[in-house]
N, C-alpha and C positions, 0 to 999 in steps of 0.2 A: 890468463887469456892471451892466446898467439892472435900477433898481429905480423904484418905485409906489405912491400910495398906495393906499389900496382904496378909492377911488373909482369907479364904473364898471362896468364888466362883467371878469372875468378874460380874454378873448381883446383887448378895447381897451385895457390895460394891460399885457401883455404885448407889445405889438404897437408902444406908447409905448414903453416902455423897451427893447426892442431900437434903435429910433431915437434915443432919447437916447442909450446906449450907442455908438449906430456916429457921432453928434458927435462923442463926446469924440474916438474913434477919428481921425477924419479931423483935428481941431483936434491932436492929436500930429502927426499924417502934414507937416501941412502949414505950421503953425507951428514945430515942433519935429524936424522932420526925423527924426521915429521909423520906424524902416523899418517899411512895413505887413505885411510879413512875418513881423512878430516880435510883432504884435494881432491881437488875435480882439473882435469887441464878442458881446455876449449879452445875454439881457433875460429876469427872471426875474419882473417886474409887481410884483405885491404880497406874496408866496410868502414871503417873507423879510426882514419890517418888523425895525425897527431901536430904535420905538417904537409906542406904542400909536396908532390910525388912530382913537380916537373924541376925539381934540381938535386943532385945527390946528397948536398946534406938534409934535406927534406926527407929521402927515401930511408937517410941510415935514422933518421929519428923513427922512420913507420913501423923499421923492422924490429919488434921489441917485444916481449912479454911481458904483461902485468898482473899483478897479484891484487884482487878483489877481496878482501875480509868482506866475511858475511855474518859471523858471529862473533865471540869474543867468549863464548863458553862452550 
């Protein structure tokens, strides 16, 4: 899941972090021989900060993808 800081408008940060998220996505596939069957990338902008967006080490923690396990089999 792409994440944002709130910089910007909600539909170009959203729109960011779906592409950051489908990187990381591809750098698994293809570095790491992750079957891409078994990834979903997503992008959720700035919806769900991590830290506060009114100081820049705030925003560099928002700008981040994270990886959800959903199964284990």
């Amino acid at each position: 899941v792409g994440h944002t800081d709130a910089e910007g408008t909600l539909s170009g940060n959203l729109e960011l972090s779906k592409k950051r998220a489908a990187s990381v996505l591809e750098r698994l596939v293809s570095a790491y021989r992750v079957p891409r069957a078994q990834l979903e990338a997503a992008g959720v902008g700035y919806l769900v900060p991590r830290a506060s967006n009114l100081t820049e080490g705030g925003r560099d923690q928002n700008r981040r993808v994270e990886v959800v396990l959903t199964s284990t089999r």
